[in-house]
N, C-alpha and C positions, 0 to 999 in steps of 0.2 A: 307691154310690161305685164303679161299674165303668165311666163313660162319661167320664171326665177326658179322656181323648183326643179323644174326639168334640167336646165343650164346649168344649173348647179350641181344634179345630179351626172350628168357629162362630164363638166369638171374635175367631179372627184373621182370619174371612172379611168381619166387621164393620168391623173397624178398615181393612181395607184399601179397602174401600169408602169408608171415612170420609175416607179419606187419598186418593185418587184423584178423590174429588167435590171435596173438600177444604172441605166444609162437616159439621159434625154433623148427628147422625143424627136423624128425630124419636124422640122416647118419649113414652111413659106408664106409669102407674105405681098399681095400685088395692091397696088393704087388704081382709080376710076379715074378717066379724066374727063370727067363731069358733076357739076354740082347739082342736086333736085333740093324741092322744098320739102319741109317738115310734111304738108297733107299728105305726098305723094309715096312718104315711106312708110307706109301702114301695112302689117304684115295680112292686113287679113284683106288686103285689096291687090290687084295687081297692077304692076308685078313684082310687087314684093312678094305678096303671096306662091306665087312658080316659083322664085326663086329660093326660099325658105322650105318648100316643100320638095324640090330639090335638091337640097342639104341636107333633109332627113332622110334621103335615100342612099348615101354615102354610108357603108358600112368599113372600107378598111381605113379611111381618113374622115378625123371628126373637121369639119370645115363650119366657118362662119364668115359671116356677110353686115359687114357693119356700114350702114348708111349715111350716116356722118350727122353732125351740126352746121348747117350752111351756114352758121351767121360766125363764125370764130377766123377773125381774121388771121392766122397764119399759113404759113406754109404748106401745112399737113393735113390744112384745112380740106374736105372729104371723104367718100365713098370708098371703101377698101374689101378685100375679102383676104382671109386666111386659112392655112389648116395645120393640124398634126396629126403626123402619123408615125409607125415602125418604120414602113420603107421608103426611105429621101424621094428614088422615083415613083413612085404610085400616091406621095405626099404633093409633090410638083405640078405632075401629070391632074391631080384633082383640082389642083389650086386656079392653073390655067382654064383647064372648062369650067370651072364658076365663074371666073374671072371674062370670059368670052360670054357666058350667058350674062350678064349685065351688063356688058358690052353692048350687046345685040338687044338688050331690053332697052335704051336710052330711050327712042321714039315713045316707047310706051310710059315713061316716067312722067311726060307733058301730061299735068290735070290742069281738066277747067276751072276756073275760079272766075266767081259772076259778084258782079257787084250787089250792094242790098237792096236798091230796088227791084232790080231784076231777080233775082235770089226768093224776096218776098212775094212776091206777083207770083210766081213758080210753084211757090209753098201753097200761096192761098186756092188756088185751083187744083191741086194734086191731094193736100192735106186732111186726114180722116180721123176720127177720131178712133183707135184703137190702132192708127198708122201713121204715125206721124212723121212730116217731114223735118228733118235734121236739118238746121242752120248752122255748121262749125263757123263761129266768129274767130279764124282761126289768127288775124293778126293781132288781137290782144290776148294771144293767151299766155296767162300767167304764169306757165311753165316754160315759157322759150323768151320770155322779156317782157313781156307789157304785166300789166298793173291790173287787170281786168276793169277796167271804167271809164270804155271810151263808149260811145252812143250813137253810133251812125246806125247798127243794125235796130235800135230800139225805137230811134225817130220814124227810120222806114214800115217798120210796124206800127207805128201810130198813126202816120201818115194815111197809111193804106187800110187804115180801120180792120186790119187781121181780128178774125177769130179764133176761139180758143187757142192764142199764141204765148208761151210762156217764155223770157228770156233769163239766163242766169250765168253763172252769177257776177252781177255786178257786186263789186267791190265799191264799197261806201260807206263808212263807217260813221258819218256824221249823219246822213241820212237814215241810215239804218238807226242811231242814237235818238236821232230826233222823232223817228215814228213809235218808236218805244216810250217817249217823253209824251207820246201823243195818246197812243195806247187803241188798241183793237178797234177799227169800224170807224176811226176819225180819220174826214178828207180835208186833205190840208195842200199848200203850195210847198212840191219840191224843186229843189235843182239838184237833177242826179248826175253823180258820173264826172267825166272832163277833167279828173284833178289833173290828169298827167302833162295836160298841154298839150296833145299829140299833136302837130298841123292836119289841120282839115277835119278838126275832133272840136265840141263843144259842150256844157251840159246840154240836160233834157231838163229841160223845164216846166213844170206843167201842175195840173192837180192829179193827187192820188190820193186813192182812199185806202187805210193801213187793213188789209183783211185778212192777217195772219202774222203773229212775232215769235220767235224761235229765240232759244238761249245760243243757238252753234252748236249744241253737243251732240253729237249724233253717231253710230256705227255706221260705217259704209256697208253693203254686200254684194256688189260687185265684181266682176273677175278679177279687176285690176286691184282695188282698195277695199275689198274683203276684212271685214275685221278690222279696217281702221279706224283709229275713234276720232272723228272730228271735231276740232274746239275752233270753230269761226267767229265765235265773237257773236255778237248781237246779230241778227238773222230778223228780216222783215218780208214777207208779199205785198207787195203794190199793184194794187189796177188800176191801169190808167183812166180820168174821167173822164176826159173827149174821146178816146177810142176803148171802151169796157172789155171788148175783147181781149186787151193785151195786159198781161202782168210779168212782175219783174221779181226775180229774188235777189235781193239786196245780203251783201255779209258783209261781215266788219276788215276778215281777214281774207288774204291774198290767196286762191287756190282753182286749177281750175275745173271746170263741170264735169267729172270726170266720176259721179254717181250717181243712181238715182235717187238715192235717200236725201241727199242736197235737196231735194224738191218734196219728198216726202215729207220732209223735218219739216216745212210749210204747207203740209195740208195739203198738196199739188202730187197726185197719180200722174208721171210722165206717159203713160202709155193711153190716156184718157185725153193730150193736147190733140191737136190738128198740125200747131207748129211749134220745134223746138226749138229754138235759138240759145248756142252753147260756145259759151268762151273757154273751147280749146281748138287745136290741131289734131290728137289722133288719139290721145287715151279716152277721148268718150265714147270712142267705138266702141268697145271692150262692151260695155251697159247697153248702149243707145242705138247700135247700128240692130242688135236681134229685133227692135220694136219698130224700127223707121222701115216707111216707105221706102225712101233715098236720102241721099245725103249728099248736101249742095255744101261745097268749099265757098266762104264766102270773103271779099275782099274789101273789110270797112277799115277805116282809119284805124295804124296799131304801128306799134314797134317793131313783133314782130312780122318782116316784111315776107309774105309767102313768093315772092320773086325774085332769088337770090343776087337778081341783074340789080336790085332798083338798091341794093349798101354800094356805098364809100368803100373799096378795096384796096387795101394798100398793100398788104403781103403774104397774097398768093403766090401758089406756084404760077411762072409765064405759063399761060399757053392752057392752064383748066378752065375747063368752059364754065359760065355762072350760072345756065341752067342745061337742061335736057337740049341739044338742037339748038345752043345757043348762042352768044359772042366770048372769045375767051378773052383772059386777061392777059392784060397788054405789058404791064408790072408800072 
């Protein structure tokens, strides 16, 4: 989501065509028959990336490549490409080779995705301070369905006494209330997280001590939320007492980590961690992927499931697969 301006500028270079010919455009229009997860469609990884950059080389057909919502159960549910053009065939003819090169990209759409201990273990031997390793806690993030406040990936960093590891943002607005009730430098017993009941999700219980409160108001300046003004609500840093190395940023309101100023607003240089741990899928790239070492997809308890196989399907098309290389649906 950093090219709104560009796409829009395309758009209007369509319609003005449209409007000066004064006939519509041709199009076409083909389906994938396979579904991938949210991590795996990130333009600036591949192969989204080839295939986006491939689309900008189309001069007589403007073409796009839309990667779907894997969690929407209907029919239509999936990965498509389109284009318009002046000439029906040269409009056709582009729509099929894009349509083949995604095709032929399937194998390559399978991403790893590592559990949190293993994910963390990973982190803590790789992770430098002016390089940090990227945690995407991508199945709770708050823009594809979950809540941001489930805690598998926070316990495994306590667990394994990580240094300089920051996770964010949990979502907890009682937490976040009550370290404010508590006020700057007081350690007190929380229990974070868990409101959602996710199975296999719990709080995090433990002592922290409050080392930074934020009101939520903040500017983003990131590629993606550039100039947005954030109002999260009451904003808290936590570091935890049995493992000091790890802290948490705590907000009141639902959004996911998808800037750096989120951490800024708390006192916390992202580019200064060892490890980031980030409840999203793919807009944190945008910020977080120019400062990471790497970026490990990670699979802790969430709603959003990054394995398209592992929802309840009831009304797909027969016969689309539910991931890359994968089982199709049976109906």
């Amino acid at each position: 989501h950093v090219d709104m301006a560009d796409t829009g500028a395309r758009a209007a270079l369509l319609l003005d065509r449209m409007l000066r010919d004064g006939k519509p455009l041709a199009k076409h229009y083909r389906t994938l028959d396979y579904l991938t997860g949210l991590p795996s469609q990130c333009s600036f990884i591949d192969p989204c990336k080839t295939v986006y950059e491939d689309i900008g080389r189309s001069e007589d057909v403007t073409l796009s490549f839309t990667p779907g919502f894997p969690m929407a159960d209907f029919a239509e549910c999936g990965m498509a490409v389109f284009g318009y053009g002046s000439d029906e065939k040269k409009t056709f003819s582009a729509v099929e080779r894009l349509h083949g090169l995604v095709s032929d990209a399937e194998k390559d759409f399978v991403l790893e995705l590592h559990l949190p201990a293993d994910a963390v273990a990973r982190a803590r031997s790789r992770g430098e301070p002016g390089r940090p390793v990227v945690l995407a806690d991508t199945q709770d993030n708050p823009g594809a369905g979950g809540n941001g406040d489930t805690t598998g990936l926070l316990k495994s960093l306590i667990q394994q006494q990580a240094q300089d590891a920051v996770l964010g943002l949990l979502i907890d607005g009682a937490a976040a209330k009550k370290a404010h009730e508590a006020g700057q430098g007081a350690t007190l017993a929380f229990s974070l997280g868990g409101l959602s009941r996710i199975p296999g999700d719990s709080p995090c219980r433990g002592e922290f001590t409050v080392e930074r409160l934020g009101d939520g108001k903040f500017t983003c300046t990131g590629p993606m939320f550039k100039g947005f003004r954030m109002q999260l609500g009451n904003m808290a840093l936590l570091r935890s007492k049995s493992s000091p190395g790890v802290r948490v940023a705590v907000a009141s309101r639902k959004c996911q980590a998808g800037d750096q100023e989120m951490f800024r607003h708390l006192g916390v240089e992202p580019r200064r961690s060892r490890i980031l741990a980030l409840k999203s899928s793919v807009h944190f790239r945008a910020d977080f992927e120019p400062i990471a070492k790497e970026v490990l997809v990670v699979k802790s308890p969430g709603p959003a499931l990054a394995d398209p196989t592992e929802f309840v399907w009831t009304r797909l098309r027969k016969g689309l697969r539910l991931r890359p290389l994968g089982p199709a649906f049976q109906g």
